[in-house]
Structures are given as structure tokens and as C-alpha cells.
C-alpha positions, 0 to 999 in steps of 0.5 A: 500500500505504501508503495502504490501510495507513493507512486500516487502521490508523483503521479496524479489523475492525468499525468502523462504515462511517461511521468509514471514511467519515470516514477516506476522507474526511479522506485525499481532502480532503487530496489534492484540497487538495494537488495530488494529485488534479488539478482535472477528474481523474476520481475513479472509484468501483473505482480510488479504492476500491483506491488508498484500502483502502476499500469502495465504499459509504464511498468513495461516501459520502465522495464525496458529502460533497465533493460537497456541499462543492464539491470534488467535482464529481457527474455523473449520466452520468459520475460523480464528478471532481475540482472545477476551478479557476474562475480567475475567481472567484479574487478573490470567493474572496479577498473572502469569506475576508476578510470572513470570516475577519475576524468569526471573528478578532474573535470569536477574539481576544475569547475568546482564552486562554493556551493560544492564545498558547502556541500561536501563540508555537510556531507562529510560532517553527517557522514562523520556522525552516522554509523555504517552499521545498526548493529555493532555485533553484526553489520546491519546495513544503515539506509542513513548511511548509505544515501550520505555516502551516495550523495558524497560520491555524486557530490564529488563528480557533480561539477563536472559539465557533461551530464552522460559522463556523471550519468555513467558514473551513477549507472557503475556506482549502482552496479557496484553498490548491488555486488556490496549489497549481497555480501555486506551481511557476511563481514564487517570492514575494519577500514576507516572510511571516514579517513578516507572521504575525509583526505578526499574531500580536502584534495578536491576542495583545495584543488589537488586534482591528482592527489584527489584522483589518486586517493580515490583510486586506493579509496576503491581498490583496498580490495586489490589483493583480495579480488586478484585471487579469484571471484565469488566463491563456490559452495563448496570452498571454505566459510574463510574464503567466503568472508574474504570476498564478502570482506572485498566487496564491502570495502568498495566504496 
């Protein structure tokens, strides 16, 4: 009811489909980027119109789009399901979102302004005072958290002039926050993140364009020496190697 009630309350009597195409849209990235809908579950056009208040024609469309994005998988016999996690490509994601992300950083912090430093000034202050975790005897992961620690990482790239690079951005971010997402339950990180956002947040205000680059380059690669071993591991490897690909996953940031 909640969720209908939602999509209601964007899309009112008489907008357009494509506005409730978009509303839908926004609502299944969200899930499929939390957790929510599980890689390989079945995303079936009569159950997500009804769990979503939706007709089936933006639910289609905003299938579609996902589609196109790689986070929805489309079968001509079986229709749409939610993209799997390919453990294997963990590492080439790693590698794209730094080579990425290190142009957009550069060119962000290039046309930077007040405006940003305010921001990343609150965002780190916040970020400081959250914990990751609910719990402290087992990670539970914190809805405050991560939505700090997503607006922090947008926030870094947000000056940067073209929109599709940040936009790239966005799409591995999410790709990369699924995978952590998963394992996140398995392991806790003993990293200090705040260190980090924080040696980070300095270079970029302070205009140290290759140190920032460089510090968010280790930022997410702590898990080199562990993701060089191998990928996910089987169900019959041992409960150690398990936790350390969670331990892996956990620290991308």
C-alpha cells in the first residue's frame, strides 16, 4: 500500500504515462540497487504492476529502460528478471569506475564552486556522525548511511559539465553498490572510511586534482589483493574464503 501510495502521490489523475514511467522507474532502480529485488528474481509484468500502483504499459516501459541499462535482464520466452551478479567481472567493474570516475573528478574539481564545498563540508560532517552499521555485533546495513555516502560520491563528480559522463558514473556506482549489497551481511570492514572521504574531500576542495584522483583510486581498490585471487566463491570452498570476498566487496566504496 505504501508503495502504490507513493507512486500516487508523483503521479496524479492525468499525468502523462511517461511521468509514471519515470516514477516506476526511479522506485525499481532503487530496489534492484538495494537488495530488494534479488539478482535472477523474476520481475513479472501483473505482480510488479500491483506491488508498484502502476499500469502495465509504464511498468513495461520502465522495464525496458533497465533493460537497456543492464539491470534488467529481457527474455523473449520468459520475460523480464532481475540482472545477476557476474562475480567475475567484479574487478573490470572496479577498473572502469576508476578510470572513470577519475576524468569526471578532474573535470569536477576544475569547475568546482562554493556551493560544492558547502556541500561536501555537510556531507562529510553527517557522514562523520552516522554509523555504517545498526548493529555493532553484526553489520546491519544503515539506509542513513548509505544515501550520505551516495550523495558524497555524486557530490564529488557533480561539477563536472557533461551530464552522460556523471550519468555513467551513477549507472557503475549502482552496479557496484548491488555486488556490496549481497555480501555486506557476511563481514564487517575494519577500514576507516571516514579517513578516507575525509583526505578526499580536502584534495578536491583545495584543488589537488591528482592527489584527489589518486586517493580515490586506493579509496576503491583496498580490495586489490583480495579480488586478484579469484571471484565469488563456490559452495563448496571454505566459510574463510567466503568472508574474504564478502570482506572485498564491502570495502568498495
Amino acid at each position: 500500500m505504501a508503495r502504490k501510495l507513493a507512486l500516487n502521490d508523483i503521479s496524479p489523475r492525468g499525468v502523462a504515462s511517461a511521468t509514471r514511467a519515470s516514477a516506476v522507474y526511479e522506485h525499481l532502480r532503487s530496489d534492484i540497487a538495494h537488495g530488494e529485488l534479488e539478482p535472477g528474481s523474476k520481475l513479472r509484468v501483473e505482480a510488479m504492476c500491483t506491488r508498484y500502483g502502476v499500469g502495465a504499459s509504464p511498468m513495461r516501459e520502465a522495464l525496458s529502460r533497465l533493460s537497456s541499462e543492464g539491470l534488467v535482464v529481457r527474455t523473449d520466452l520468459r520475460g523480464f528478471s532481475v540482472a545477476p551478479l557476474n562475480w567475475d567481472e567484479l574487478p573490470t567493474l572496479t577498473h572502469n569506475r576508476i578510470q572513470l570516475e577519475s576524468l569526471v573528478l578532474r573535470e569536477s574539481i576544475e569547475h568546482r564552486d562554493q556551493a560544492m564545498e558547502d556541500e561536501l563540508v555537510l556531507l562529510v560532517h553527517r557522514l562523520a556522525r552516522t554509523p555504517r552499521s545498526l548493529s555493532a555485533e553484526q553489520f546491519q546495513p544503515n539506509p542513513a548511511w548509505e544515501t550520505l555516502h551516495t550523495a558524497f560520491h555524486r557530490a564529488l563528480l557533480s561539477r563536472c559539465p557533461s551530464r552522460w559522463m556523471r550519468a555513467f558514473c551513477d549507472n557503475l556506482a549502482d552496479e557496484a553498490y548491488r555486488f556490496r549489497q549481497v555480501a555486506a551481511g557476511q563481514s564487517f570492514s575494519s577500514r576507516n572510511e571516514h579517513a578516507e572521504h575525509t583526505a578526499i574531500f580536502e584534495a578536491v576542495i583545495e584543488g589537488r586534482s591528482e592527489e584527489a584522483v589518486r586517493l580515490l583510486t586506493e579509496h576503491y581498490s583496498k580490495t586489490s589483493s583480495v579480488l586478484a585471487v579469484g571471484a565469488q566463491p563456490a559452495p563448496t570452498q571454505t566459510a574463510s574464503a567466503s568472508g574474504k570476498v564478502a570482506a572485498a566487496v564491502i570495502a568498495l566504496g
